[in-house]
N, C-alpha and C positions, 0 to 999 in steps of 0.2 A: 352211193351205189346207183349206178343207173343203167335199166333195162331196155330192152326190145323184147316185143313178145315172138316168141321161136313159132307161135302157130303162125305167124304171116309170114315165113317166109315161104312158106310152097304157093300162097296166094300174089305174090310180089314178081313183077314181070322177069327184073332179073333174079333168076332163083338158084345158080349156081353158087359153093360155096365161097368161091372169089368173091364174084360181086354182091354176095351178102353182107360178108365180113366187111367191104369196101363202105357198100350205104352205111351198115350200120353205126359203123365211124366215122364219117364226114356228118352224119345226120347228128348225131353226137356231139361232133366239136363244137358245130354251127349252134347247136342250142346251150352249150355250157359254156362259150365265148358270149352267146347271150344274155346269159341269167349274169356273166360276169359283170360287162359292161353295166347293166341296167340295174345291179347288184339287187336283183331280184333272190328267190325263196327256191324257188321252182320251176323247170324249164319242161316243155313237152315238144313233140311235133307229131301231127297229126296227119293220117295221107288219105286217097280214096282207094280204099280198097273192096272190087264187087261192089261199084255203089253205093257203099257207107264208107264214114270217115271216121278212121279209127285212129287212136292214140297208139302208133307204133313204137314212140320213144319217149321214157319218161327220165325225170333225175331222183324220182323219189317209189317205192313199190304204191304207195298209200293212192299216187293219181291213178292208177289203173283202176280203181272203184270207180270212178266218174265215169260213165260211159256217155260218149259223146252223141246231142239228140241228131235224129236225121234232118231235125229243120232248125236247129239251134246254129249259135253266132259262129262258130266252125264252120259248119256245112256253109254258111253264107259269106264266110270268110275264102271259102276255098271256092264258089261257084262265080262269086260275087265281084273277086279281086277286091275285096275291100278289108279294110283294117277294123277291131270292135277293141273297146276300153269298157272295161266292168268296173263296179267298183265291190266292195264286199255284198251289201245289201244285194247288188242285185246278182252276185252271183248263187247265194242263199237262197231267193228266189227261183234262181234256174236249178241250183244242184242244194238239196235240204243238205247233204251231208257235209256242206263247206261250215254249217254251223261250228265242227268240231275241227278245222282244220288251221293252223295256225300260217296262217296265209291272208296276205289282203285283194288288192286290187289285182284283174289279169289282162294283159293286153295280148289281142290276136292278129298276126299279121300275115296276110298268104306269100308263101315262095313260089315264087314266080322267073319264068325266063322266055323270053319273045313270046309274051303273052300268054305262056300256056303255066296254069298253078300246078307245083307238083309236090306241095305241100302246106303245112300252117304252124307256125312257129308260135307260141304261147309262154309266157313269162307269168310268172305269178310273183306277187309282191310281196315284203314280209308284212305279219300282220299289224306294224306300226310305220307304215306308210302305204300310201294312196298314190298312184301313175295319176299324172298327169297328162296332157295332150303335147306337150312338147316331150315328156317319155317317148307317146307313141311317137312322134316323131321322129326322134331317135332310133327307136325299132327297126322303123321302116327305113330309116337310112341304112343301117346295121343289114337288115335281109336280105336291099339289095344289092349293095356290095357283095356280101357272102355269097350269095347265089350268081351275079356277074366270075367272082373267082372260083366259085366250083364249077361251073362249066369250064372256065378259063386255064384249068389246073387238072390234069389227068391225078396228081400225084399226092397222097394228101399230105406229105412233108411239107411238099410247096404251098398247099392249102394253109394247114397250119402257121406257118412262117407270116403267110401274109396277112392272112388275119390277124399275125400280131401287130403287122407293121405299122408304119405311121401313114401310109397311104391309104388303109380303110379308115384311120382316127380322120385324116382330116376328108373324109366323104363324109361323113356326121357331125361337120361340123352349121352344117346348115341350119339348123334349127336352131342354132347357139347365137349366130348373125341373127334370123329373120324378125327376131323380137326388138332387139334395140335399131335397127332400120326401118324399123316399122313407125317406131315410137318418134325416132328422129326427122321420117319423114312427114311425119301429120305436127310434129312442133315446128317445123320451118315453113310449112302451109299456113299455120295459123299466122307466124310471125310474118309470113309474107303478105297478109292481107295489111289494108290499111286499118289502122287502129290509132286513137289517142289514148288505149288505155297500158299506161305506164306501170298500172301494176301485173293486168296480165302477162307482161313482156317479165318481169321480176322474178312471176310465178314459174313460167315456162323457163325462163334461161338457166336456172341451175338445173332441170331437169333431164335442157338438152345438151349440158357441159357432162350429165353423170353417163348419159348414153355413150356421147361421144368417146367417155373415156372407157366405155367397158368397150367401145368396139376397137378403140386401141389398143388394147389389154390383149384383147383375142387376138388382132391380127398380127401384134408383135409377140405371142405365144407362139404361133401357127407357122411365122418365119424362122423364132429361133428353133422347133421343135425340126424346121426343114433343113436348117443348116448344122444343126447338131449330128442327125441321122448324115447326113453327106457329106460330114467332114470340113464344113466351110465357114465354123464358127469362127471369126477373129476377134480377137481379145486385143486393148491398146491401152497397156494399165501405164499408168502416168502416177503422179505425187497430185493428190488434190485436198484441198479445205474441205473436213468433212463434214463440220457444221457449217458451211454456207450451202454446202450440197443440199442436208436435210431441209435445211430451210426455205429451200428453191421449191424441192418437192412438196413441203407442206403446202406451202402457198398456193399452188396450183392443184395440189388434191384439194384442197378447201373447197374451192370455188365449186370444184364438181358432187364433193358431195359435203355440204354446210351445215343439216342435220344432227352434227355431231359436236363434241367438245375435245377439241386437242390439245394435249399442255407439251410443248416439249422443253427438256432441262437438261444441262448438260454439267457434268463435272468435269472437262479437261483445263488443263494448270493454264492453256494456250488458245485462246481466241482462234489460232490461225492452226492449228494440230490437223496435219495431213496425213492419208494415207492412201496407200500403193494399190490405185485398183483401176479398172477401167469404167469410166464413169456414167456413160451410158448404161453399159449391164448390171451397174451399182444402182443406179436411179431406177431401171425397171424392175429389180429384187424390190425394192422398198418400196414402189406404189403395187406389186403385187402383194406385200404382206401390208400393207393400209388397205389396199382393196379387200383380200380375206379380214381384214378388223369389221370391216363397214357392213361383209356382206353375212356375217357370226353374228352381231352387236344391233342391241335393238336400238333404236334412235335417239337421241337426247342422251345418251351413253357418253362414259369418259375414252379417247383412247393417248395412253402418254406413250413416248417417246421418248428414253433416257439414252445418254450419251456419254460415255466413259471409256477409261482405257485402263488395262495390266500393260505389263510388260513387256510384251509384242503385238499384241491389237487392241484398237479401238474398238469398243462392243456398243451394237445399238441396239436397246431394249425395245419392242412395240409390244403395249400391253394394250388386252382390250377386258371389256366387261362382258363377254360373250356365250356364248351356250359350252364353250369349252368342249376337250373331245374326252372322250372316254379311254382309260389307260389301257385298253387291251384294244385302241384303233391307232394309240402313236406312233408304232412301227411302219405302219401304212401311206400315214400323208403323205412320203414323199414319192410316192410311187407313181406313175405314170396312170392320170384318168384319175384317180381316188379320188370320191365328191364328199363322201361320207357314208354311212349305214342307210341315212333315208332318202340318197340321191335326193334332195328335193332343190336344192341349188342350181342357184344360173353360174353358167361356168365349163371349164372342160378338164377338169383336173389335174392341170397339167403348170399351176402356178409354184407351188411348194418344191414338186422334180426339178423345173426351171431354177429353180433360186438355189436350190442345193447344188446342181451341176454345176453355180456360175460360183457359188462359192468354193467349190473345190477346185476349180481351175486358179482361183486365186491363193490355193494354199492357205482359207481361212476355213470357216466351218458355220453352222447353222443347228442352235440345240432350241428342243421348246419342251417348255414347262405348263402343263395343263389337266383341269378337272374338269370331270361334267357338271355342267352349271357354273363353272367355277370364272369362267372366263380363260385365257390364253397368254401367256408369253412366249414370245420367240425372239431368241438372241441372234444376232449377227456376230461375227469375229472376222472384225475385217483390217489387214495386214499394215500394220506399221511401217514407214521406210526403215531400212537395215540399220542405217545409222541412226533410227531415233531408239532400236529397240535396247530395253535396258534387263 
């Protein structure tokens, strides 16, 4: 359920019934496309009205107790242009009544357009997770795009649409880059200084082989996510050895992330057993589902790789030892963005949609078996040539 209080509307500039109904639904999507994304608890937006800044819009009746202070992180959100991250403690501090409310951390970011705030978008976390500053980051990506297409959009069909599209995903993708460039840039400074010590090189080079490989991850996510939406994904399935394939991939996921133990084992009757797929988009389903192993699985962790076939596919099993999901989140993974319950991953959630899309274009499938705490299986079912199937 989510409100607007009916006393502001005769205080709110535009106040005819038109453009009330109007705000109060763009004000609306903008902050429940919020709490979506950042799979927050609770979403508000806050405006100035006569000088105070009031909570106009809330998703829950329970926030409108909170009355927001005239010199609190709002008001300095909204005067200030500046973004504020709480965590519980100190929201407790600022509002005693959060002691009772099941909710964690809240981030505040001002809506803003050519400089002028005409609003404050707030998120509140569930109470088993904590925002982090690359949250906020994301916020502030997320607001001002939003705010770029509601000026941009009379109509809020059009609004709606495009907030779902893939052209706001990838304006928020910046914060998902700036960490492993960051990381990549200060290990190739170090490396580039003169040094004899051969073990810092040791230390540093798997680290900047696992960056490099998450920023390949992302930016081949973010092409196929663009070619998908425009229709210009091409597919070029050929007959290929599919244990020399995994074993190309293992090899080079090793190197990037080494931390780990991998057994793989195969039961096919045939050394050389091929199947009908396109081999690039084969090779990046499989280090996207090794990468979700590594980034689930605590370190010095098992992850196998099994290798067998029925009757018309070849199945490759990746298990891991990992936090496993919970049975009333597995309908979910494969959905576009879905990080998990506690967002707290690096990533764009968009590796699991990718691997399903690419396996249904091949006429195979993708099932996964999983508890929490349990760790994870996820099968592949990938196509047999015509003539091998029996």
């Amino acid at each position: 359920m989510s409100l607007f209080i009916p006393a502001l509307k005769n205080k709110l500039e535009d106040n005819s019934n038109a453009e009330f109904d109007k705000y109060y639904q763009t004000l609306s999507l903008i902050a429940e496309k919020a709490r979506i994304i950042m799979n927050g608890k609770y979403s508000s937006v806050f405006k100035m009205v006569n000088g105070q800044v009031e909570r106009i819009y809330a998703s829950s009746p329970i926030l409108f107790k909170l009355k927001p202070r005239p010199s609190g992180n709002t008001a300095l959100a909204y005067k200030e242009f500046k973004s504020y991250l709480l965590n519980k403690n100190q929201l407790i501090e600022i509002h005693p009544e959060f002691e009772n409310f099941q909710a964690g951390s809240d981030i505040s970011v001002p809506l803003y357009y050519k400089n002028e705030v005409f609003g404050v978008l707030s998120i509140l976390s569930h109470p088993d997770n904590s925002y982090s500053t690359n949250d906020l980051n994301k916020l502030e990506a997320f607001s001002n795009i939003a705010t770029q297409l509601l000026k941009d959009n009379k109509e809020l069909l059009k609004l709606n649409r495009n907030l779902n599209s893939y052209n706001l995903f990838l304006s928020m993708t910046a914060h998902e880059l700036k960490t492993p460039l960051t990381i990549v840039s200060i290990y190739s400074q170090i490396l580039a200084q003169k040094t004899d010590s051969h073990k810092l090189e040791n230390k540093i080079k798997p680290k900047l082989l696992s960056q490099v490989e998450r920023l390949t991850k992302l930016t081949n996510e973010l092409m196929q996510i663009n070619q998908i939406k425009s229709g210009k994904l091409k597919f070029n399935i050929n007959e290929n050895n599919i244990k020399n394939l995994i074993e190309e991939v293992l090899t080079n996921f090793k190197n990037a992330y080494p931390n780990y133990i991998y057994i793989f084992s195969h039961k096919l009757l045939k050394e050389d057993e091929t199947v009908l797929i396109d081999r690039d988009k084969i090779i990046q389903a499989i280090i996207n589902l090794l990468a979700n192993a590594v980034k689930f699985s605590p370190e010095n962790s098992t992850i196998k790789l099994n290798l067998f076939r029925n009757k018309s596919f070849v199945l490759l099993e990746i298990v891991d030892q990992g936090v496993g999901i919970a049975k009333n989140n597995l309908a979910k993974i494969f959905t576009q963005f879905y990080k998990g319950e506690k967002n707290k991953y690096e990533g764009l959630g968009l590796g699991l949609y990718l691997v399903k899309y690419v396996m249904e274009v091949h006429k195979g499938k993708i099932t996964v078996e999983s508890k929490a705490n349990k760790g994870t299986t996820i099968t592949l079912y990938l196509p047999l040539p015509h003539d091998r199937k029996r």
